[in-house]
N, CA, C and O atoms as a GROMACS GRO file, in nm:
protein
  520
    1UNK      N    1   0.141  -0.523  -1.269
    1UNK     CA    2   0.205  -0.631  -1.338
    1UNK      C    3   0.250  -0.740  -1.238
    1UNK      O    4   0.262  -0.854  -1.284
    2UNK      N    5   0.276  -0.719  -1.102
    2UNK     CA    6   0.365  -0.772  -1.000
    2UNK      C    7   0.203  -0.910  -0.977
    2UNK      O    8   0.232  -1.022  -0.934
    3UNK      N    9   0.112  -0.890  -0.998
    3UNK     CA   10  -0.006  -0.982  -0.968
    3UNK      C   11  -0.058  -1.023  -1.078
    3UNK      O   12  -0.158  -1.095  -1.078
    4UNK      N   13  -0.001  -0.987  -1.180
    4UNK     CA   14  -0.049  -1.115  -1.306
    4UNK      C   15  -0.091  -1.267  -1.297
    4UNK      O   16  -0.190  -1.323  -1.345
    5UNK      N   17   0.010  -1.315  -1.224
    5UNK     CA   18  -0.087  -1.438  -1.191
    5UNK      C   19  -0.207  -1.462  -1.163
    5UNK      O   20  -0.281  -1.558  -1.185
    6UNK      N   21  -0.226  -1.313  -1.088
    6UNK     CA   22  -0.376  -1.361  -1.029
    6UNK      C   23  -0.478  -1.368  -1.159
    6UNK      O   24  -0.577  -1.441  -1.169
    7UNK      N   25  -0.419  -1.260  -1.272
    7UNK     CA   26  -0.525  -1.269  -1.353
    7UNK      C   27  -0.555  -1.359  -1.463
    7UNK      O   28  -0.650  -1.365  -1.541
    8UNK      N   29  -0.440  -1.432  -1.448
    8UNK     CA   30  -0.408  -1.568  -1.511
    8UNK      C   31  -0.484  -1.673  -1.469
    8UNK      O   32  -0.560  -1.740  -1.538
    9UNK      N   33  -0.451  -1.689  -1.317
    9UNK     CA   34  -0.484  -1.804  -1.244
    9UNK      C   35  -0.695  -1.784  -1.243
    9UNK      O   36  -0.776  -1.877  -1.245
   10UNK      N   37  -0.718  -1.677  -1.239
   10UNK     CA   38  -0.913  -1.651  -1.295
   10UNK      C   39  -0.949  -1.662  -1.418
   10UNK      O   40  -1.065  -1.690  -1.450
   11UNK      N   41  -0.841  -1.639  -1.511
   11UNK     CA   42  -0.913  -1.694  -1.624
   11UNK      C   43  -0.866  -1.807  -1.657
   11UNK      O   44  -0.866  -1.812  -1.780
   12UNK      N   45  -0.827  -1.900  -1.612
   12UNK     CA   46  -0.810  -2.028  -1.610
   12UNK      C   47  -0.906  -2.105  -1.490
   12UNK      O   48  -0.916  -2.227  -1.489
   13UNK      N   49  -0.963  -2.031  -1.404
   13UNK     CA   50  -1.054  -2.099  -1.313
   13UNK      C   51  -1.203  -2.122  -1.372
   13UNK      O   52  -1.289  -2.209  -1.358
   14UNK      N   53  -1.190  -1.971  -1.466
   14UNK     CA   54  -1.320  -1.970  -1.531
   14UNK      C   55  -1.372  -2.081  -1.584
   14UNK      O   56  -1.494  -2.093  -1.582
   15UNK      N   57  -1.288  -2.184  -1.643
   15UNK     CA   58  -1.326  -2.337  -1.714
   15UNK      C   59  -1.328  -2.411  -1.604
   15UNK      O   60  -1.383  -2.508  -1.655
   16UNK      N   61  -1.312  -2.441  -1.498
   16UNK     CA   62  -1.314  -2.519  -1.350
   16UNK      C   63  -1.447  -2.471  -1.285
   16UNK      O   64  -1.414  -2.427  -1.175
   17UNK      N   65  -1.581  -2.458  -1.301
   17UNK     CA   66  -1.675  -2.406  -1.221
   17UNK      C   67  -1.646  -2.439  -1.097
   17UNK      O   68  -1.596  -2.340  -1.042
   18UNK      N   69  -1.653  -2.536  -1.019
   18UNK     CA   70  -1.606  -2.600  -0.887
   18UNK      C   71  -1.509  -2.519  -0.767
   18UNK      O   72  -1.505  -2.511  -0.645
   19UNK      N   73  -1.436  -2.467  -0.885
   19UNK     CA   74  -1.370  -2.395  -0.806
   19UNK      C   75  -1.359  -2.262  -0.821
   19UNK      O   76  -1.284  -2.193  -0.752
   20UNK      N   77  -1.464  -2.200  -0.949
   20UNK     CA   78  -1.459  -2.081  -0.932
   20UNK      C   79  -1.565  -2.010  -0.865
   20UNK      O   80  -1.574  -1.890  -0.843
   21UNK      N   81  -1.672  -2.141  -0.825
   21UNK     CA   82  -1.786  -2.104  -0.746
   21UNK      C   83  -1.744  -2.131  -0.597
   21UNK      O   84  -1.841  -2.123  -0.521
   22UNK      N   85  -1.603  -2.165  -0.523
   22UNK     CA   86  -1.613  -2.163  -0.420
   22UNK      C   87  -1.465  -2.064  -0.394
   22UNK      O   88  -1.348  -2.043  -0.427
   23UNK      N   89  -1.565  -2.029  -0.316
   23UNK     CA   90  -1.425  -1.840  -0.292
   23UNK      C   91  -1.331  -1.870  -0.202
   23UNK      O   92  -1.247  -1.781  -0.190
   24UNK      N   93  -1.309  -1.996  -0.112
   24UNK     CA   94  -1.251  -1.993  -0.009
   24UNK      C   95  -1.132  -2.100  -0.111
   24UNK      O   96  -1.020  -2.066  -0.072
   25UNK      N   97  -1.124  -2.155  -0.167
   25UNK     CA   98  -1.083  -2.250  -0.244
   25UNK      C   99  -0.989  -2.184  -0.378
   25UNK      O  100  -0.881  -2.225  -0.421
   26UNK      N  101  -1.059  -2.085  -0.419
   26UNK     CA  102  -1.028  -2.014  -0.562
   26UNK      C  103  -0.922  -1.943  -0.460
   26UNK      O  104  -0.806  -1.986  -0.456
   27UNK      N  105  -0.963  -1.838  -0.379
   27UNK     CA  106  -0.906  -1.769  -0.317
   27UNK      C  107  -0.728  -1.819  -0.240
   27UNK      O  108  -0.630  -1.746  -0.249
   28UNK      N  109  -0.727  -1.937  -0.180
   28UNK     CA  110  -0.646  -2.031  -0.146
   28UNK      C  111  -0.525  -2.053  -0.284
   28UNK      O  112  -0.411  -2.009  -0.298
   29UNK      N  113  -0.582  -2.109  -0.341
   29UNK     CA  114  -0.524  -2.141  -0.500
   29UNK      C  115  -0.477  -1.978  -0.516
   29UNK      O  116  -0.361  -1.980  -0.475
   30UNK      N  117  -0.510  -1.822  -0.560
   30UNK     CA  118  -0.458  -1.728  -0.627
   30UNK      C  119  -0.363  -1.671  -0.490
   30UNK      O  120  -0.271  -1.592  -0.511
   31UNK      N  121  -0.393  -1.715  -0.359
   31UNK     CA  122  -0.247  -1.693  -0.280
   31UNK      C  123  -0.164  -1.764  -0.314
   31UNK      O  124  -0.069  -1.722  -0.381
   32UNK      N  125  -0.173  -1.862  -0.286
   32UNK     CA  126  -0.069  -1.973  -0.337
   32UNK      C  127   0.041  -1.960  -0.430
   32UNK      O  128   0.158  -1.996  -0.410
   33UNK      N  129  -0.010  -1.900  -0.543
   33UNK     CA  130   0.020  -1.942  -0.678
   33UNK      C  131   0.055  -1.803  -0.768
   33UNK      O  132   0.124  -1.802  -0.870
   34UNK      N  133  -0.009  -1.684  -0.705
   34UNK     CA  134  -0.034  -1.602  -0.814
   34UNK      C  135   0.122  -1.577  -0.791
   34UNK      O  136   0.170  -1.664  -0.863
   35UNK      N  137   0.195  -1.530  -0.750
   35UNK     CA  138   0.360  -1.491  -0.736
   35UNK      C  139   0.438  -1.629  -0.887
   35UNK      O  140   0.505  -1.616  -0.989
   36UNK      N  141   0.400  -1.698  -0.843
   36UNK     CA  142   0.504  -1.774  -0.916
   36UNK      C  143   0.474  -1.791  -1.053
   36UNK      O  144   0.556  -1.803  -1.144
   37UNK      N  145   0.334  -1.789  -1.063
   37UNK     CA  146   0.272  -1.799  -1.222
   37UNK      C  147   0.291  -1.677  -1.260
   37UNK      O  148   0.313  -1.695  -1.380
   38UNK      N  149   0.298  -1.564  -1.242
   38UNK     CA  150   0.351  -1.455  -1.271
   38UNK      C  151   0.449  -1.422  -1.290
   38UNK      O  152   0.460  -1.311  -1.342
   39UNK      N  153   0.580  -1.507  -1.255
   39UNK     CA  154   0.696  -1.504  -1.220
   39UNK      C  155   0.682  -1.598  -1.404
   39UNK      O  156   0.719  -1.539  -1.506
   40UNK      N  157   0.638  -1.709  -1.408
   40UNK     CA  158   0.625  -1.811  -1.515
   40UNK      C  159   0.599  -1.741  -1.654
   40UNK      O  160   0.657  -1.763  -1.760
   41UNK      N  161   0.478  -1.634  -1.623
   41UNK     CA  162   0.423  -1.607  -1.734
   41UNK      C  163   0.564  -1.456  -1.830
   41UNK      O  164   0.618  -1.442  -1.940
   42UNK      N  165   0.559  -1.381  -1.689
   42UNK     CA  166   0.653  -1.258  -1.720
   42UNK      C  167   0.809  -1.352  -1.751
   42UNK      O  168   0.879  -1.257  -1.786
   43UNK      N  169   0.884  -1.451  -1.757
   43UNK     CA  170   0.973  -1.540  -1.815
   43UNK      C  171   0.909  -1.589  -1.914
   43UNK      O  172   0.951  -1.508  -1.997
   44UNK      N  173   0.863  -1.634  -1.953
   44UNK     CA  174   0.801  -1.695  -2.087
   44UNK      C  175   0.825  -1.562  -2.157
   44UNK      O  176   0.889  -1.579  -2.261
   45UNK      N  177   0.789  -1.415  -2.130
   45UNK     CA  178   0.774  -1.319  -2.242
   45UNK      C  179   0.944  -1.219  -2.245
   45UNK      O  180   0.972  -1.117  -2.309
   46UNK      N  181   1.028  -1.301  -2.151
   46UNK     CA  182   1.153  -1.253  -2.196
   46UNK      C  183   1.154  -1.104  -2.111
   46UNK      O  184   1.160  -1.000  -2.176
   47UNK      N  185   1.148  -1.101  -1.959
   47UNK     CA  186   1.125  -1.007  -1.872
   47UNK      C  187   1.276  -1.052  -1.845
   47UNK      O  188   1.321  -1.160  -1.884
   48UNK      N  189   1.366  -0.937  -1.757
   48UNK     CA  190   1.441  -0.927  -1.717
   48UNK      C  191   1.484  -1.023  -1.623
   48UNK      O  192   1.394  -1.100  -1.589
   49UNK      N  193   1.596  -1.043  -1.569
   49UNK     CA  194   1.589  -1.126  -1.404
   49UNK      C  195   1.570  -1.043  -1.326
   49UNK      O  196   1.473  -1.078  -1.259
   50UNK      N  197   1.619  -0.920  -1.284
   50UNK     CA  198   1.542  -0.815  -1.186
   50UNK      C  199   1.346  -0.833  -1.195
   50UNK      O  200   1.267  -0.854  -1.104
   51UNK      N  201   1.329  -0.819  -1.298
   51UNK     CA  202   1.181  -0.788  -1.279
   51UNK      C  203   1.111  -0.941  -1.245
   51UNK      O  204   1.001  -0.952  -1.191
   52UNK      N  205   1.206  -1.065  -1.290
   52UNK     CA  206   1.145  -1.222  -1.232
   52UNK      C  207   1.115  -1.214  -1.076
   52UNK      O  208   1.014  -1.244  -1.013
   53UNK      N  209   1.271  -1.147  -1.022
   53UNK     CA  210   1.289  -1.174  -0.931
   53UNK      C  211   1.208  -1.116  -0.812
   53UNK      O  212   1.188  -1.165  -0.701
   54UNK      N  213   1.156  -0.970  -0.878
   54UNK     CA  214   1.092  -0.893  -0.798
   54UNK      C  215   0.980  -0.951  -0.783
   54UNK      O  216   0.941  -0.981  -0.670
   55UNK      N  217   0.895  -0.984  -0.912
   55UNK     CA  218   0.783  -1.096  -0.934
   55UNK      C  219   0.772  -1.163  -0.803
   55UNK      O  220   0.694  -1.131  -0.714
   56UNK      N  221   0.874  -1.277  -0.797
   56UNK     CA  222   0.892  -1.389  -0.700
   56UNK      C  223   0.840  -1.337  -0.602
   56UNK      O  224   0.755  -1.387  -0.530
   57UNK      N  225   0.902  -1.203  -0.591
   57UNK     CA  226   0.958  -1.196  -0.416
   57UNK      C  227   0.843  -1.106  -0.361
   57UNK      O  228   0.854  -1.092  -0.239
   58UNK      N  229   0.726  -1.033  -0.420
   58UNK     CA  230   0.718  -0.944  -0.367
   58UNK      C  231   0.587  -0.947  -0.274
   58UNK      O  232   0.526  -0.847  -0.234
   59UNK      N  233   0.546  -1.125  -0.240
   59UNK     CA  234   0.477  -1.112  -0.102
   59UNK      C  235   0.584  -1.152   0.018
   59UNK      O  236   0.545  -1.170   0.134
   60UNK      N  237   0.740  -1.167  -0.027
   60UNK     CA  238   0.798  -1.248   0.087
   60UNK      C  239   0.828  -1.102   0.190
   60UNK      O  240   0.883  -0.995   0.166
   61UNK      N  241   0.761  -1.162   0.314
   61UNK     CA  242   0.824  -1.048   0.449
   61UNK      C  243   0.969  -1.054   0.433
   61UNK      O  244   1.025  -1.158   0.398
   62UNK      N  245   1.032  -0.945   0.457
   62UNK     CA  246   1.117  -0.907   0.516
   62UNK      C  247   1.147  -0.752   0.522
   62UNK      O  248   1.077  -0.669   0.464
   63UNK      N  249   1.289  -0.713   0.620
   63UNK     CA  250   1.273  -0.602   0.718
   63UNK      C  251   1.333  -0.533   0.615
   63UNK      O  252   1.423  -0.606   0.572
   64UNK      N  253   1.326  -0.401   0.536
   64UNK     CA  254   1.373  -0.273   0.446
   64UNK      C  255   1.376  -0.133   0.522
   64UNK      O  256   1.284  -0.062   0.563
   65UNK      N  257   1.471  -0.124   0.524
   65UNK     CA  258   1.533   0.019   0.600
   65UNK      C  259   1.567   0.151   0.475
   65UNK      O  260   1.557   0.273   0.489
   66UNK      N  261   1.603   0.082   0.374
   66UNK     CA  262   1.620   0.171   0.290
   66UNK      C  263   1.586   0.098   0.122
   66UNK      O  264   1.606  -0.022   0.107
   67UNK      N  265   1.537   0.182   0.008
   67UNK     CA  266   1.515   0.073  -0.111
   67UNK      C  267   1.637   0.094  -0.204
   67UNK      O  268   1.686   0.199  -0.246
   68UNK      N  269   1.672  -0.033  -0.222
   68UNK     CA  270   1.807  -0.051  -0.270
   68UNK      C  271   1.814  -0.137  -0.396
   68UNK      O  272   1.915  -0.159  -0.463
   69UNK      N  273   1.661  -0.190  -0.422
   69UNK     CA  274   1.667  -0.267  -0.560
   69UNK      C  275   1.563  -0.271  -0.602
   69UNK      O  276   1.487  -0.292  -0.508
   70UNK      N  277   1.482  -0.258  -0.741
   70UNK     CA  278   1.344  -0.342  -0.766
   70UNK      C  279   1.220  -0.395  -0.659
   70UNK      O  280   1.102  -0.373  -0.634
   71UNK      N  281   1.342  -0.487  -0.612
   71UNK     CA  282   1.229  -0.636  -0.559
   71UNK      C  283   1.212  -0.522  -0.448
   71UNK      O  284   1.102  -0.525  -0.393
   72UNK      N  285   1.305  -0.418  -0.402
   72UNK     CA  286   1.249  -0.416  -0.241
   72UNK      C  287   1.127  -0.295  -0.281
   72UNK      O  288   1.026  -0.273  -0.214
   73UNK      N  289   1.171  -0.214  -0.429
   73UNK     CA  290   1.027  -0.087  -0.449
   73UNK      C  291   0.909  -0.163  -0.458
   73UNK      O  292   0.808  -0.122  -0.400
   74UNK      N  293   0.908  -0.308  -0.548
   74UNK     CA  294   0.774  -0.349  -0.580
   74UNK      C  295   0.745  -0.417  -0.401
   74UNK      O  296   0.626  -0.423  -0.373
   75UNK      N  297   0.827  -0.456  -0.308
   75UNK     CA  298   0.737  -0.510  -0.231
   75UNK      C  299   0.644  -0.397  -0.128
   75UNK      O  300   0.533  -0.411  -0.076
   76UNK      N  301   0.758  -0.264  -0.125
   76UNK     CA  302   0.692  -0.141  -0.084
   76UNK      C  303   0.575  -0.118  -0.164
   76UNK      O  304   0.461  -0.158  -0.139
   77UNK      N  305   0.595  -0.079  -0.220
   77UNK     CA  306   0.430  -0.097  -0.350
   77UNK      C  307   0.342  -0.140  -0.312
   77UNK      O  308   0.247  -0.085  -0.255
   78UNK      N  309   0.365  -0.286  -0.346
   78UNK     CA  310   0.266  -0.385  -0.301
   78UNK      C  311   0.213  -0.361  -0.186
   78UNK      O  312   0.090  -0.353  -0.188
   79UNK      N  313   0.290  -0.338  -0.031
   79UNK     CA  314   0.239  -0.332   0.116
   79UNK      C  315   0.166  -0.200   0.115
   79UNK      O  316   0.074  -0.188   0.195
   80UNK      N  317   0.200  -0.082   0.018
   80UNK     CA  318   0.102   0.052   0.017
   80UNK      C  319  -0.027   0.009  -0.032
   80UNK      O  320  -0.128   0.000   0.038
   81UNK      N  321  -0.016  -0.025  -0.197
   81UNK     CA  322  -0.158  -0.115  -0.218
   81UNK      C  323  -0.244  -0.159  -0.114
   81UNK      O  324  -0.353  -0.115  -0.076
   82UNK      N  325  -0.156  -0.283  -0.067
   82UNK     CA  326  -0.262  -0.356   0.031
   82UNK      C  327  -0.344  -0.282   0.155
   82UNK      O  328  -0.426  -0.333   0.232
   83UNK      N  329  -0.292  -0.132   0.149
   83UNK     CA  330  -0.338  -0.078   0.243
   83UNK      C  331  -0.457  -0.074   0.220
   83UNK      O  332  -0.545  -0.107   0.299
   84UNK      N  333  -0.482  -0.008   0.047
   84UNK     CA  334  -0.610   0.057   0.036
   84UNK      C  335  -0.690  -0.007  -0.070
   84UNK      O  336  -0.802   0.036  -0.095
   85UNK      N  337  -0.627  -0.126  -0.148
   85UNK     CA  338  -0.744  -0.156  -0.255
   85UNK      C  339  -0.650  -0.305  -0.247
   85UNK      O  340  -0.559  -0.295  -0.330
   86UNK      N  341  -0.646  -0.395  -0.198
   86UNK     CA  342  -0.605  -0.586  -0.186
   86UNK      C  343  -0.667  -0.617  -0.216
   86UNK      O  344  -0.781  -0.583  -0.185
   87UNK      N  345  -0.631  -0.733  -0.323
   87UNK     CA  346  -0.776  -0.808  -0.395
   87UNK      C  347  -0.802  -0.944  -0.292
   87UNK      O  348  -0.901  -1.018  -0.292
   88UNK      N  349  -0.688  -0.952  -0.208
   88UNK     CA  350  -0.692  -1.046  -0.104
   88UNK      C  351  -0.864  -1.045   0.023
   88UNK      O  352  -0.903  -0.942   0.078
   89UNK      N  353  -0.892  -1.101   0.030
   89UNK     CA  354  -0.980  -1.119   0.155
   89UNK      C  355  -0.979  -1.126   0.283
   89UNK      O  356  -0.981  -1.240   0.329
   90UNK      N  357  -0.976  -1.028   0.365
   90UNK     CA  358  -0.936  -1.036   0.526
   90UNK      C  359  -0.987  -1.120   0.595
   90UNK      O  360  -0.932  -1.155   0.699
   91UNK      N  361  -1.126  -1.183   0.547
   91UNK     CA  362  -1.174  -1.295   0.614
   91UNK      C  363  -1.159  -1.389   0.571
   91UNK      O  364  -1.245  -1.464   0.617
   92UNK      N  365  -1.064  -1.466   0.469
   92UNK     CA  366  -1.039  -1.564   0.430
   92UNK      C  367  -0.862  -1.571   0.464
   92UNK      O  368  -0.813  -1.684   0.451
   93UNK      N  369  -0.791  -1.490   0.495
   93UNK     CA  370  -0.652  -1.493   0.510
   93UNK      C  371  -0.598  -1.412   0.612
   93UNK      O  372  -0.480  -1.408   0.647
   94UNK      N  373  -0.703  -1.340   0.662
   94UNK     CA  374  -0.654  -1.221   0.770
   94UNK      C  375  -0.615  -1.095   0.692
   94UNK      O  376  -0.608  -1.091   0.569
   95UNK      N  377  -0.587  -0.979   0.782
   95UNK     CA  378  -0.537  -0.880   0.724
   95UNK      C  379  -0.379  -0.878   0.674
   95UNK      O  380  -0.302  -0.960   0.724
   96UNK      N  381  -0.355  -0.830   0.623
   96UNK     CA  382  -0.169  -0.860   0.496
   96UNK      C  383  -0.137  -0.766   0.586
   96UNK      O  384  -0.220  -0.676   0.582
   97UNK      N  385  -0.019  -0.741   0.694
   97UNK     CA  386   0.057  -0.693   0.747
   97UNK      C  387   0.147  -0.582   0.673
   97UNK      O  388   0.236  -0.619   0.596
   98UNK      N  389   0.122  -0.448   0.697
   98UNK     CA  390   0.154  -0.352   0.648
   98UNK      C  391   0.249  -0.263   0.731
   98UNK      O  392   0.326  -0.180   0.685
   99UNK      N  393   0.231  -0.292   0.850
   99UNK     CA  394   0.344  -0.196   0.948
   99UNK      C  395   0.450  -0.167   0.979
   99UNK      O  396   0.503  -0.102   1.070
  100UNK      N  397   0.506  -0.264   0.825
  100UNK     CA  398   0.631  -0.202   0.810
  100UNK      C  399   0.678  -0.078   0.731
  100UNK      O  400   0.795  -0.043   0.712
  101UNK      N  401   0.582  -0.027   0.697
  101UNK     CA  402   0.575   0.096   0.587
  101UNK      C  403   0.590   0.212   0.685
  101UNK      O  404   0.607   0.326   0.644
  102UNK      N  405   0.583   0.174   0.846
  102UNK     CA  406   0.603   0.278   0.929
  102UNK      C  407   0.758   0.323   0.961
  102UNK      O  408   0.786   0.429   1.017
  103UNK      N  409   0.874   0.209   0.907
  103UNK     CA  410   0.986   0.190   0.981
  103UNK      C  411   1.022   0.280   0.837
  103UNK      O  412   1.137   0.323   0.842
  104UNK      N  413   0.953   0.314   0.720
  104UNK     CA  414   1.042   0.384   0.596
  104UNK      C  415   1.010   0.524   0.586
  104UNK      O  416   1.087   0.619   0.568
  105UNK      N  417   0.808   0.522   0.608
  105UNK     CA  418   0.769   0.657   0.604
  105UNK      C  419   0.680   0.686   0.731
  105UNK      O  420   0.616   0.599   0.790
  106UNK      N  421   0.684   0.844   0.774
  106UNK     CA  422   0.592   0.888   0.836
  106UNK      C  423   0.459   0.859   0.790
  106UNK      O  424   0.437   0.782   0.697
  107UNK      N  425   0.368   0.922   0.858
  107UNK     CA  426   0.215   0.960   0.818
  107UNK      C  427   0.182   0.998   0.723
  107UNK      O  428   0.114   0.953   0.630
  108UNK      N  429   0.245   1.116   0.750
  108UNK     CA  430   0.172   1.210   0.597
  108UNK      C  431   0.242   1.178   0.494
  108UNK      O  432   0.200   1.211   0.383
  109UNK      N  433   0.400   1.086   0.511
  109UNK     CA  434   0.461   1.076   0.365
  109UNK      C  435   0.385   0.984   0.317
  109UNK      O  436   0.398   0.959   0.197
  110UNK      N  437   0.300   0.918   0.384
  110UNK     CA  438   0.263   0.776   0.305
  110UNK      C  439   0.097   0.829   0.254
  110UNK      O  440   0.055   0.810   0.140
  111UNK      N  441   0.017   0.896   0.362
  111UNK     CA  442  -0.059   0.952   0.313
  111UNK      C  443  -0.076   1.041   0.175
  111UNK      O  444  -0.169   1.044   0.094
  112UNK      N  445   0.041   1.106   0.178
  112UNK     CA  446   0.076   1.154   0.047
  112UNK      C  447   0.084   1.066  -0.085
  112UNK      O  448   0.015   1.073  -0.188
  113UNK      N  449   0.210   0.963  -0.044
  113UNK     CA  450   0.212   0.872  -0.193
  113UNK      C  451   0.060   0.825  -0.242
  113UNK      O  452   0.016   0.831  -0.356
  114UNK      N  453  -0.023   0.767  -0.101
  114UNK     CA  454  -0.151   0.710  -0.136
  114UNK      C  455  -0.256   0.826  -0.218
  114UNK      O  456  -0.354   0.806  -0.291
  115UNK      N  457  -0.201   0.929  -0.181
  115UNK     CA  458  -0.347   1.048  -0.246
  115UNK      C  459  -0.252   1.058  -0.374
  115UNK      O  460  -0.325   1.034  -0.470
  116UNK      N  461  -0.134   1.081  -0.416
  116UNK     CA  462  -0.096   1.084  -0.538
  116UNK      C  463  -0.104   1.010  -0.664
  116UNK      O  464  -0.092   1.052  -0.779
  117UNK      N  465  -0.127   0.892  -0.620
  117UNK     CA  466  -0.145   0.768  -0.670
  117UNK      C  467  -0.280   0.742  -0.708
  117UNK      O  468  -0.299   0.670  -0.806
  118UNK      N  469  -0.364   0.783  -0.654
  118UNK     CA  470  -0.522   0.776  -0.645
  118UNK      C  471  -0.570   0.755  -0.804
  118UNK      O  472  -0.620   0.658  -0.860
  119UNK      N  473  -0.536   0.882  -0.847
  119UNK     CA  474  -0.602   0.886  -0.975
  119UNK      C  475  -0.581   0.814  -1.082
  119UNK      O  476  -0.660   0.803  -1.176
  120UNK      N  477  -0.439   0.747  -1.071
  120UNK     CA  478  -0.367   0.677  -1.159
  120UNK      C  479  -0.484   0.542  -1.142
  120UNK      O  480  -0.560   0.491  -1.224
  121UNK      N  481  -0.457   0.512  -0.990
  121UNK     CA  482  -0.547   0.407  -0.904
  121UNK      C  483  -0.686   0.354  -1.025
  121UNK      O  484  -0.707   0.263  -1.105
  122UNK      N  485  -0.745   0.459  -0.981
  122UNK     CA  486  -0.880   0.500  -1.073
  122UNK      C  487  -0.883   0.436  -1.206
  122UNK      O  488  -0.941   0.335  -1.248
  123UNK      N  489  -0.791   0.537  -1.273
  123UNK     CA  490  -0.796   0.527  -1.438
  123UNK      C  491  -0.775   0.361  -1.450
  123UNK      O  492  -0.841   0.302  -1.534
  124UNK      N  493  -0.688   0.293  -1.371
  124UNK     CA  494  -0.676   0.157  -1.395
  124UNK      C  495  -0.760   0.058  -1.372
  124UNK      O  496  -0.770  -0.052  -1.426
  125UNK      N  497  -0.821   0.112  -1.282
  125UNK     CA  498  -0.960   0.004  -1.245
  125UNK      C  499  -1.112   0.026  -1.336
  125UNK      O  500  -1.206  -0.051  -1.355
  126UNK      N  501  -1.091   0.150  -1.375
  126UNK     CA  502  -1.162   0.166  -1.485
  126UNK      C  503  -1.136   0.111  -1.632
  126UNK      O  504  -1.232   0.051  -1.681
  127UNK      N  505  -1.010   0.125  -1.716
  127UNK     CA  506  -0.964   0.037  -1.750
  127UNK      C  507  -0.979  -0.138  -1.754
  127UNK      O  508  -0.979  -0.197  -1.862
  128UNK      N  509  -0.988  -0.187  -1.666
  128UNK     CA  510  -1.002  -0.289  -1.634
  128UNK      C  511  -1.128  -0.346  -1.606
  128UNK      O  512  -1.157  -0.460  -1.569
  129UNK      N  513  -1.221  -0.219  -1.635
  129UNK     CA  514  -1.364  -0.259  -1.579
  129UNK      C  515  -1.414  -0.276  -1.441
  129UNK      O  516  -1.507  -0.346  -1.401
  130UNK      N  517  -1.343  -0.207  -1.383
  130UNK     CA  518  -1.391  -0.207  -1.185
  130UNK      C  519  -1.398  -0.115  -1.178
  130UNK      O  520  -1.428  -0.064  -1.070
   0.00000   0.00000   0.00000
């Protein structure tokens, strides 16, 4: 839910050929943007302020020692994601900085959440048609 924008901001590119035929451009635009249109769309449907806020926040860096609210589980989330399935492009933006997931969990704890998660992983991208 935390990347709705993005799926907003593609099916609204879909009528823009121009820019949905150029990946470096489209791609640019759903960094940009997908946080806040998501933030737009989940307010329009009467989402909480915790869950806006988490929305907002959850590509902004910063340092978490312990999770103490929403915004800080979804940005943990998010930085586990990006480990193993980012819809982001490493060659268009670099790799999304994840090494802070070392300062919360060991190895195997994180290895763990990632294999637990897997299948859920799955069923959703299937779902979704990927």
């Amino acid at each position: 839910m935390h990347d709705l924008g993005v799926f907003y901001l593609m099916s609204r590119a879909a009528n823009f050929p121009d820019l949905a035929n150029d990946p470096v451009e489209l791609h640019a635009l759903l960094v940009s943007w997908h946080d806040s249109i998501g933030h737009a769309l989940l307010s329009a449907l009467g989402s909480p302020e915790s869950v806006l806020v988490a929305v907002q926040e959850h590509e902004t860096d910063r340092e978490i020692v312990e999770l103490k609210s929403l915004t800080d589980v979804l940005y943990v989330a998010n930085k586990i994601a990006n480990r193993t399935s980012s819809w982001r492009d490493p060659e268009l933006d670099g790799e999304v900085d994840t090494s802070m997931l070392e300062t919360i969990f060991d190895a195997d704890a994180l290895a763990e959440i990632v294999a637990e998660s897997e299948e859920e992983v799955l069923s959703l991208k299937a779902a979704l048609g990927g």
